[in-house]
N, C-alpha and C positions, 0 to 999 in steps of 0.2 A: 224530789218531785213527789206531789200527794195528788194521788186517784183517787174518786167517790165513785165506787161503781152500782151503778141501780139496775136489780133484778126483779121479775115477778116475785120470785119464791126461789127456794135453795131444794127442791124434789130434786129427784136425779131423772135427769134428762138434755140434748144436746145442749142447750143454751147453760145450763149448769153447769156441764162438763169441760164447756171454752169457761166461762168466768171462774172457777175454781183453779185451770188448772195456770191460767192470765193471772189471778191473784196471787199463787204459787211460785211463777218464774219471777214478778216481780220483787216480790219480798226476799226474793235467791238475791237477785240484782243491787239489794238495797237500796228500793223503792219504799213508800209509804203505800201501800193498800189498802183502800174500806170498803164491806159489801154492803148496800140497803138493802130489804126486801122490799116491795110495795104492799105484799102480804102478810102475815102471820105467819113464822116459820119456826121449826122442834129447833134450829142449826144455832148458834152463838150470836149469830147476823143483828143490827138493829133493824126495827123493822116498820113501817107508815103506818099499820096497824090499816089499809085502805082494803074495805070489804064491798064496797058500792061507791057509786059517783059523789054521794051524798058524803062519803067522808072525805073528799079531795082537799077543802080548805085546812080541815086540822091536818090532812098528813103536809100540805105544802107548809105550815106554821113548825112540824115536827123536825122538817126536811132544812128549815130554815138554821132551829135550834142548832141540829148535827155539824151544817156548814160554816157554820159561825165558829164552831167550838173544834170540828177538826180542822178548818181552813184548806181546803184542797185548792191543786191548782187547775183540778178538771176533773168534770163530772161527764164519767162513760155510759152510755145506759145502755140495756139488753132489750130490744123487743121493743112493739109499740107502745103500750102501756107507760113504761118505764121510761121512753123518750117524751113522752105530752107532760109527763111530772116533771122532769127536766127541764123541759122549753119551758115551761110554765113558770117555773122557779125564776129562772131566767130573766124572763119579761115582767114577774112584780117585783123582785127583790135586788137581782144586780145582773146589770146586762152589760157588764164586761166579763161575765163569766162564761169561760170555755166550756162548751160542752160538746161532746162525741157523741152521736148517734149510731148503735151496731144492729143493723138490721138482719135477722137468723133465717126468714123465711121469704117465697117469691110469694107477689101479691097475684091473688088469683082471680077471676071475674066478678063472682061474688061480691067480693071487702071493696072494692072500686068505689062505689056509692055508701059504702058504711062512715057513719059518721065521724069514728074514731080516727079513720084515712084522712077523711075531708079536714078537721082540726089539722092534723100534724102538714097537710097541706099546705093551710094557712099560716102557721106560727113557724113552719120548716126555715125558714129565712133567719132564721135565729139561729140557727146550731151553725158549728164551726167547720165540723164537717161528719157528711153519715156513711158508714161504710155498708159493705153486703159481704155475708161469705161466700158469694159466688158470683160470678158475672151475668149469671142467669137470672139469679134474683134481682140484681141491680137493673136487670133491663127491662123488668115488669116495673117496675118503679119509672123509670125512665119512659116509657112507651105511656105509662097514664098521668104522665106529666105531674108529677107529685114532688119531686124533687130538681133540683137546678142540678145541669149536669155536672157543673164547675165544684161541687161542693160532694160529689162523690167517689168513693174510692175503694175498691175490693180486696181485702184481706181475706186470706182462709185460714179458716178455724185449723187449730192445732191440740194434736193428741202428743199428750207424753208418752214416754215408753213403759210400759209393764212392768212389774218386775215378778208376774206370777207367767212366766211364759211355759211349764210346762205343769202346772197346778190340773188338776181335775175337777170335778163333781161326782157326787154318788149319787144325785140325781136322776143323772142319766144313764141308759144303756149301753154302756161303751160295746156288749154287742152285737147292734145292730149292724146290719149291712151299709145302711148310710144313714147320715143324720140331719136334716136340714133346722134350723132355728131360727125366729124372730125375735126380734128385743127392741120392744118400743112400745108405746100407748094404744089401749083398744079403742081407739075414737076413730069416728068416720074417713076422716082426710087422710087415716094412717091404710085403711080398707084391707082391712085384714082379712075379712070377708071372703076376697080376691085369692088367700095364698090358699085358706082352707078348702074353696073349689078348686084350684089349680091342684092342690095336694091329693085330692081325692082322685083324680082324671089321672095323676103321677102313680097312684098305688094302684087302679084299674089297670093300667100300660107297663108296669112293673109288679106284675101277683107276686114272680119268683121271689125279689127281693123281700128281705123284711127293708123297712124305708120309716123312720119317724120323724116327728115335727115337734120341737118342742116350743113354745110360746111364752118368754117370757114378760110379763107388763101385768097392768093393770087399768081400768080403767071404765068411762060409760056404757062400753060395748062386752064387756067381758061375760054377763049371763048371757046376752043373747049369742056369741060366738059356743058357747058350754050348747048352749040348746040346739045349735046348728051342727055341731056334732052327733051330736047324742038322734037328734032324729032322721040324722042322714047314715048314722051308723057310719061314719068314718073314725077306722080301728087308727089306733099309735099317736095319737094327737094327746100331749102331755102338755097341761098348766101349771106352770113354775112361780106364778105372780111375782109379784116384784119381788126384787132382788137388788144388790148390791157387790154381787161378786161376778161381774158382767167378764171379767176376762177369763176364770175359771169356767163359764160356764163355755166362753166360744172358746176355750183348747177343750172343749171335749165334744164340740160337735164337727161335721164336716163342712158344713156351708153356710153363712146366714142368707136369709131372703130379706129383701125391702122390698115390699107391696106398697105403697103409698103414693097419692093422687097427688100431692105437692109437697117440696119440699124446698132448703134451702140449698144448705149443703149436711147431707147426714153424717155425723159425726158416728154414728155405729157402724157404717161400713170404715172410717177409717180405723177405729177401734180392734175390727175385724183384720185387716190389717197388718195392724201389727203386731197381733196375734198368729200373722200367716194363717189365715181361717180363707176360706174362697168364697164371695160374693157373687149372687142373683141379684137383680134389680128392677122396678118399673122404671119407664123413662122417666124420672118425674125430678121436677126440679136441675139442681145444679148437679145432678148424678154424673153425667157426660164429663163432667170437669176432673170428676176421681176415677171410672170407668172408664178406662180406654178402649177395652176391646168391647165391641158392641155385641159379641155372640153372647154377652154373659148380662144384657139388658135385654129387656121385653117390654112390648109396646106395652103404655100404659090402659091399667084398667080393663087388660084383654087375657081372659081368664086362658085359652089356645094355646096363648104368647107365652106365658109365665109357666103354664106348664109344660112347654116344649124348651125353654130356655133351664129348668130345671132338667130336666132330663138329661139335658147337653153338658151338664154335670156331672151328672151319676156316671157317663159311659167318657169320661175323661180315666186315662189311664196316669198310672203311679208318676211318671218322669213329666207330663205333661202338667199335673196338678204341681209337683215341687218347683218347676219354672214359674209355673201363674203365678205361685203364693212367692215367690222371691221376688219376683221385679215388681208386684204390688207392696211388699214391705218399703222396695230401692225406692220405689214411688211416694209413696210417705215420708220417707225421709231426706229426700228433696225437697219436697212441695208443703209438707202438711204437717210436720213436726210442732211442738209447743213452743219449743224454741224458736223457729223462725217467725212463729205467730208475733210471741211477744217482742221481736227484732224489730217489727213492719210497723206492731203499736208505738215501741218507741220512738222509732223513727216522725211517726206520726203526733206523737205528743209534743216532740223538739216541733214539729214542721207548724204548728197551729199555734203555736208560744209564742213562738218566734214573730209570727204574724198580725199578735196582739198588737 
């Protein structure tokens, strides 16, 4: 079996961390694997070379070349973007062709009336079938009628196992009293905004502690986050900018936090995981689906919430913490492993073949 898997870009982040590591199991399997990018990427990937609307005909002409020449028996694609190249392939050049749509994020009020929604509205009757990593996500899809229900199907993303499980960083302060960390994009929907004043109301409410926060990402918000420190004079807040050594850094912190207004399903808390690292969260998105106990989520976008659910943290005792972090590891590796990701894909590849 040959997969053409279409991506925005190969940056590290959650949608790159499922299709590298789907690329990975497969090639274990003795699959045929290929990545696209739609973008311009530093990675090995071919790539559409698509920087504006205006180049979409030569990258579908490009998109044509690649299909012709690898012959796949299905083309996966990541993200919206990456689905309308798809459909679109589809509908000028061959429309017996399979394709998979994997949708990583929930649709939020906003994107409703965006046009890019409305398209894949329209041409959604083309694809074979589109899945969600989260039932959450699927049901924002569902609820603004975008998709046929019959044609959807929820798979959760899967995290491999580590193999730096007791690695460090010099980075950081191993010692401080407690460590909380972020890892993810300084852009608005991720509202980091939100941990920085939570964090600040957590080191007012704990003087005695030393207490730090480290941040790791980058992104369109990252001077204005530098500035909002600096003029609020909130002490221990460390910028690590991007990075690549994401599992070294959560074995040397005590907590991650997710701050974010929507999501799909975040793949850094499961990363966190299985790392045995302890998760904070907003309610946002498919969170609920990897969170079980809700004392360790806060209402979203409620600056109160998030620093009282941090705190609820800090005053967890030793025997109480090594329980959480085991049955959230037991939890992951039920539910959320790479391997059983790429099971359900399979499964699903046979089940859409089959149906041609």
């Amino acid at each position: 079996m040959k997969v053409l898997m279409i991506v925005p870009d190969l940056v590290v982040g959650g949608v790159t961390t499922v299709v590298q590591s789907l690329d990975a199991e497969m090639r274990e399997r003795g699959y045929y694997s290929k990545i696209i990018c739609l973008k311009q990427t530093e990675s090995n990937a071919d790539s559409l070379n698509i920087n504006s609307k205006f180049d979409l005909l030569l990258a579908l002409l490009r998109l044509r070349k690649i299909i012709l020449e690898y012959n796949p028996d299905i083309i996966h694609s990541h993200t919206i973007y990456a689905h309308l190249v798809a459909l679109l392939y589809k509908i000028l050049f061959n429309r017996k062709m399979v394709v998979i749509n994997t949708e990583h994020g929930s649709l939020v009020d906003d994107q409703r009336n965006n046009f890019v929604f409305k398209l894949f509205k329209i041409i959604s009757g083309y694809t074979n079938k589109v899945t969600f990593v989260s039932n959450f996500s699927a049901k924002t899809y569902i609820d603004s009628n975008i998709i046929s229900k019959d044609k959807i199907q929820v798979v959760y993303n899967g995290v491999g196992l580590s193999q730096n499980l007791s690695s460090k960083i010099s980075d950081i302060n191993l010692d401080d009293n407690f460590k909380f960390c972020y890892i993810g994009r300084f852009s608005p929907e991720k509202n980091v905004i939100l941990l920085l004043q939570a964090f600040e109301k957590v080191q007012l409410a704990e003087s005695e502690k030393k207490i730090s926060l480290y941040l790791v990402g980058n992104g369109e918000q990252e001077s204005y986050l530098k500035s909002y420190c600096r003029e609020n004079d909130i002490k221990n807040v460390y910028f690590l900018g991007f990075r690549q050594d994401v599992a070294k850094i959560l074995n040397s912190v005590d907590c991650l936090v997710l701050c974010s207004l929507t999501e799909g399903l975040p793949m850094v808390i499961l990363e966190a995981y299985v790392q045995k690292v302890l998760v904070v969260s907003t309610d946002c998105g498919g969170v609920k689906e990897i969170i079980k106990d809700n004392s360790f989520i806060a209402e979203n976008n409620n600056v109160d919430s998030l620093c009282n659910t941090m705190r609820f943290v800090l005053y967890l005792n030793e025997e109480a913490k090594q329980k959480i972090k085991l049955e959230n590891y037991i939890y992951y590796k039920n539910f959320f492993s790479s391997d059983l990701m790429l099971k359900k894909y399979e499964n699903l590849y046979k089940e859409v073949l089959n149906d041609v």
